[in-house]
C-alpha positions as CSV (number, residue, x, y, z in Angstrom):
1,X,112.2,85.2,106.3
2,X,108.3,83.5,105.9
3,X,107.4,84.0,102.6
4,X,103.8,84.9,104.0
5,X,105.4,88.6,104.6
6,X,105.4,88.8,100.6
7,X,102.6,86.7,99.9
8,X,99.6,88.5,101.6
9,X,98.4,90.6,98.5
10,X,99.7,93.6,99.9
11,X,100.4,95.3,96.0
12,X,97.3,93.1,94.6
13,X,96.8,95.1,91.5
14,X,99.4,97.1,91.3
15,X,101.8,97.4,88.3
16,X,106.1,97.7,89.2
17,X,108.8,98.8,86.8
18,X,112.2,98.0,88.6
19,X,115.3,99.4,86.7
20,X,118.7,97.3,87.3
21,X,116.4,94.8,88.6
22,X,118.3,91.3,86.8
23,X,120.4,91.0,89.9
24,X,120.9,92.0,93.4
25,X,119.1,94.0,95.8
26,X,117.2,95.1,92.8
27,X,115.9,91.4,91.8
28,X,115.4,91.0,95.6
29,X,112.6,93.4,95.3
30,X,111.1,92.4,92.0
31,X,110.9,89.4,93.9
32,X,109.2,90.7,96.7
33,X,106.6,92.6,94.8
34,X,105.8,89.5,92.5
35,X,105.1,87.6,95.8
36,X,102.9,90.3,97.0
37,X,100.7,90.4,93.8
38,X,102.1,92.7,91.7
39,X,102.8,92.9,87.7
40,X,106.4,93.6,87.1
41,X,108.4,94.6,84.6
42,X,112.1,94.2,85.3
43,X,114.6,96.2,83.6
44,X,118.6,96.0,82.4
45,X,121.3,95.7,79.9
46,X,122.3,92.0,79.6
47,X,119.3,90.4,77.6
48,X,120.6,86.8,78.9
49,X,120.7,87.7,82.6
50,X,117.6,89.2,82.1
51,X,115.6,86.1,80.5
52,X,116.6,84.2,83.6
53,X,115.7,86.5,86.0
54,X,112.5,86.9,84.3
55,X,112.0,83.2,84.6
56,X,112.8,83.1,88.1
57,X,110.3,85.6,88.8
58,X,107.7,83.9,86.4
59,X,107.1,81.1,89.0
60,X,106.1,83.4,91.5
61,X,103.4,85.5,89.2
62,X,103.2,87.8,86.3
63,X,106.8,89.1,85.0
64,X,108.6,90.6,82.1
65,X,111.7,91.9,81.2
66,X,113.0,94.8,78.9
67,X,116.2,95.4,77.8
68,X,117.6,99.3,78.2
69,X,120.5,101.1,79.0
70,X,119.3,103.8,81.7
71,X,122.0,106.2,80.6
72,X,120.0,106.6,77.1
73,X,117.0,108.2,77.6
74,X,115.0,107.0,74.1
75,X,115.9,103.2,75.4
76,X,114.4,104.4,79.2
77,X,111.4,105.7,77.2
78,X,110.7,102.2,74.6
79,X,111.4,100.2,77.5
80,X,108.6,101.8,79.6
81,X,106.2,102.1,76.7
82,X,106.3,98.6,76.0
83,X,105.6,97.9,80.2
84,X,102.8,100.1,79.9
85,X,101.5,98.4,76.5
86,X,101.6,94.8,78.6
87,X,100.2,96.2,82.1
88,X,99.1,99.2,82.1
89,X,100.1,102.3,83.9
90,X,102.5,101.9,86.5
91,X,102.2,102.2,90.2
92,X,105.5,101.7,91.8
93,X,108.7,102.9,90.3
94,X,112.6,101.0,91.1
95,X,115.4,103.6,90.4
96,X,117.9,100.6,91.0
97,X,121.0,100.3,88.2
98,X,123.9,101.5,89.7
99,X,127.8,101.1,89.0
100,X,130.6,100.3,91.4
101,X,134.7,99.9,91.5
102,X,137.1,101.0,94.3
103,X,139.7,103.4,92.9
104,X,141.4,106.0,94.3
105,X,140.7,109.5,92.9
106,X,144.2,109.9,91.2
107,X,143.7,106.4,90.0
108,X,140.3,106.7,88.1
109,X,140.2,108.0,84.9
110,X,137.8,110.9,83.6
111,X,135.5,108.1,81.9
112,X,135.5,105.8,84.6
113,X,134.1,108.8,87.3
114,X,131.8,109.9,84.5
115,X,130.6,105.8,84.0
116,X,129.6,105.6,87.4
117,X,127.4,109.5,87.6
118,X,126.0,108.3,84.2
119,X,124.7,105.0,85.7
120,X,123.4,106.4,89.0
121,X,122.3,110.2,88.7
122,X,121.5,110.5,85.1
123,X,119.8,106.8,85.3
124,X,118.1,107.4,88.6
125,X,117.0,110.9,86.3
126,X,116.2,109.2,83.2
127,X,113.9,106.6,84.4
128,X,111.9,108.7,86.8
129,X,111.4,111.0,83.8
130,X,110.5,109.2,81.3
131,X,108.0,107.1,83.8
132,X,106.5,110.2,84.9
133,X,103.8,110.0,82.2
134,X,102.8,106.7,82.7
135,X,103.0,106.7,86.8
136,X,99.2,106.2,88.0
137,X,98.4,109.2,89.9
138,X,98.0,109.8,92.8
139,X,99.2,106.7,94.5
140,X,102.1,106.2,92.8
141,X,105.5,105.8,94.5
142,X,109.1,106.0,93.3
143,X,111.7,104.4,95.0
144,X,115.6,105.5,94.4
145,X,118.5,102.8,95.8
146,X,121.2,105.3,97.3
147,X,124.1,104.2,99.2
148,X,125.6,105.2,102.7
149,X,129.0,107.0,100.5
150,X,126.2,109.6,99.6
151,X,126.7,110.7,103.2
152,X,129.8,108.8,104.7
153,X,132.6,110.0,102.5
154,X,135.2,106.7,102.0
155,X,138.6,106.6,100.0
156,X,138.4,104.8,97.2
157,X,134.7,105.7,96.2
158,X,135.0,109.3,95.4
159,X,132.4,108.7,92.6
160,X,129.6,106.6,94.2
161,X,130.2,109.3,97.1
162,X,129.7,112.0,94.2
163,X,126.7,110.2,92.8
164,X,124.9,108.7,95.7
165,X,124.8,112.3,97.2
166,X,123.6,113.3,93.8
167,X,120.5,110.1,94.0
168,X,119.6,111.7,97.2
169,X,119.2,115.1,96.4
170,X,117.1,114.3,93.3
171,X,115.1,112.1,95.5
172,X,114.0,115.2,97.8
173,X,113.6,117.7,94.5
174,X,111.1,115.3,93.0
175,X,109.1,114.6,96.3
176,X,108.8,118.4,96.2
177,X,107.9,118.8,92.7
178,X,105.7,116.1,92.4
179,X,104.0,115.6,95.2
180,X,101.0,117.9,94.2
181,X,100.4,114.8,91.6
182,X,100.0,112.6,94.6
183,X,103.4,111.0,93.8
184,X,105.7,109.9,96.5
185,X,109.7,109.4,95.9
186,X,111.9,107.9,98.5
187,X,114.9,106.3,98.6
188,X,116.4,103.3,100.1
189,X,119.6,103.3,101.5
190,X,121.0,99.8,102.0
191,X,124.2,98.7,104.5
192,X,126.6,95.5,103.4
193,X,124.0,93.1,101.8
194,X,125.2,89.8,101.7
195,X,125.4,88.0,98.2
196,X,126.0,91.5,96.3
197,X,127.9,92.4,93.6
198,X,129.1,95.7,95.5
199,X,130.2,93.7,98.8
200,X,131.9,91.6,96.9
201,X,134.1,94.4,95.5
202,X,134.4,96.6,98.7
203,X,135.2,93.3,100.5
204,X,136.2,91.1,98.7
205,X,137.4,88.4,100.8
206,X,136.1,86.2,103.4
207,X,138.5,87.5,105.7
208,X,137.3,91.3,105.1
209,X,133.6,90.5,105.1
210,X,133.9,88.9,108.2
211,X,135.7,92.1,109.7
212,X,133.1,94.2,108.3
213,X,130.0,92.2,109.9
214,X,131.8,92.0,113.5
215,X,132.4,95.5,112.7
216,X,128.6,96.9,112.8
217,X,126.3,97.2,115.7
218,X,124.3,94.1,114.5
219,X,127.2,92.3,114.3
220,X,125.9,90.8,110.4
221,X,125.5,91.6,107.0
222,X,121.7,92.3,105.7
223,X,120.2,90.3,103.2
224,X,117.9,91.0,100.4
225,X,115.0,90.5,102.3
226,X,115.5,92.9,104.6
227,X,115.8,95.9,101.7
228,X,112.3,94.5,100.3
229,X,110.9,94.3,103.4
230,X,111.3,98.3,103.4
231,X,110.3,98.3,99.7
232,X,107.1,96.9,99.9
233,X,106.6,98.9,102.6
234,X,107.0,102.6,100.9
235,X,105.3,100.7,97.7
236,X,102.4,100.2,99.6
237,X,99.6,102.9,101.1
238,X,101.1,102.0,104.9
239,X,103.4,105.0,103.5
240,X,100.5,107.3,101.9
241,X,102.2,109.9,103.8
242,X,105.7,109.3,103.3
243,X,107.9,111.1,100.8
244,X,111.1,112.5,100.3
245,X,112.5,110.4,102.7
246,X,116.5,108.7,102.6
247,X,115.3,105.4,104.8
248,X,118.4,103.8,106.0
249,X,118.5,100.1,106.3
250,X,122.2,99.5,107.5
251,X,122.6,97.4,110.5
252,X,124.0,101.0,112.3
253,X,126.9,100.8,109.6
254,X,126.3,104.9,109.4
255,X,127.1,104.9,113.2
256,X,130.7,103.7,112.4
257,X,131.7,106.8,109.5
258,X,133.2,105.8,106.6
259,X,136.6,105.9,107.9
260,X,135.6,102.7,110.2
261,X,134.2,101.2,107.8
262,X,137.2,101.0,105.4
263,X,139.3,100.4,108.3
264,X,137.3,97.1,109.5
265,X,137.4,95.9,105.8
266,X,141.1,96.3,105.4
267,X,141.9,95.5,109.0
């Protein structure tokens, strides 16, 4: 994709937080913001993954990194205290960290359910919480990443299904709550991104990926691009109007059902 998509100065200005952002779809959109003029502050567990992705990010504009575990709400709160000590307040919110292993229901443990609700819903919760304070309002926008098993229900993923749904709903209870503050939450549902640590788990062969991909109506996976394409978009005032929205950005993967989807992968 041209870079002169990211690079017009769309979020000149503009301060980001992006949580789960060292990796992924989520550093695909750090990324995208830093190329549109944006501050951001990029946000995960691993302090060495996160150095580099700051780096990355560094020769594109102003970055930083802080270390937090989303599922502990005083780390949620230091990290964003020191993002708004360095920046300022912040005008787009990332809910991104998320957690991911195919298991059957009768093979998953209590903890190993709980891991993955901890990660996603009380993350997504935590973060949008504790960033509520230092949002600049009106004008600010939350993003949540959600996940077409909050919707399509799929064997082996009865607690992303669980959580996703969970990600959504919070989503629409927020835009409700907080949209007399002028703040807008959304959520971004993304299909099969290539290069992903959750396609590489759900399919993790060539053979199954390739399946998958002749499987969907656009006949290929996404990449990161496209999910910050739709980002940048609800981060910017081309969606002053927008909230409590689930945008899908699948390649028609939720035309298939989750059944189909499974089935393509396993073949």
């Amino acid at each position: 994709m041209a870079d002169s998509v990211f690079k017009d100065g769309l979020l000149k200005g503009k301060t980001a937080f992006v949580s789960g952002g060292s990796s992924g779809i989520n550093l695909g959109i750090a990324t995208a913001f830093v190329k549109a003029g944006a501050k951001v502050a990029i946000n995960g567990r691993n302090v060495e993954k996160l150095e580099g992705a700051v780096k990355g990010l560094q020769a594109h504009g102003t970055a930083m990194g802080v270390a937090a575990d989303v599922r502990d709400y005083a780390s949620v709160e230091k990290a964003l205290q020191q993002v708004k000590d360095a920046y300022g307040e912040i005008d787009v919110l990332v809910c991104g960290a998320a957690g991911n292993f195919p298991a059957p229901v009768l093979g998953m443990s209590s903890n190993g359910f709980k891991a993955v609700m901890d990660i996603d819903v009380l993350g997504t919760f935590n973060v949008s919480r504790a960033a509520f304070e230092h949002l600049r309002k009106p004008g600010a926008a939350v993003i949540n990443i959600s996940a077409p098993q909050a919707y399509l229900p799929m064997a082996m993923q009865a607690h992303v299904c669980a959580a996703k749904a969970g990600v959504d709903m919070l989503t629409r209870v927020l835009a409700i709550e907080w949209g007399g503050t002028g703040v807008r939450v959304n959520a971004i549902t993304p299909g099969p991104i290539e290069g992903t640590e959750g396609m590489s788990r759900l399919a993790p062969s060539e053979g199954a990926r390739q399946k998958l991909a002749e499987a969907l109506p656009l006949q290929r996976f996404g990449k990161p691009d496209d999910i910050a394409r739709l980002a940048l978009f609800l981060a910017s005032d081309a969606a002053s109007y927008i909230t409590g929205a689930i945008m899908v950005c699948d390649g028609g993967q939720s035309l298939l059902g989750g059944a189909a989807v499974l089935q393509a992968i396993n073949g």
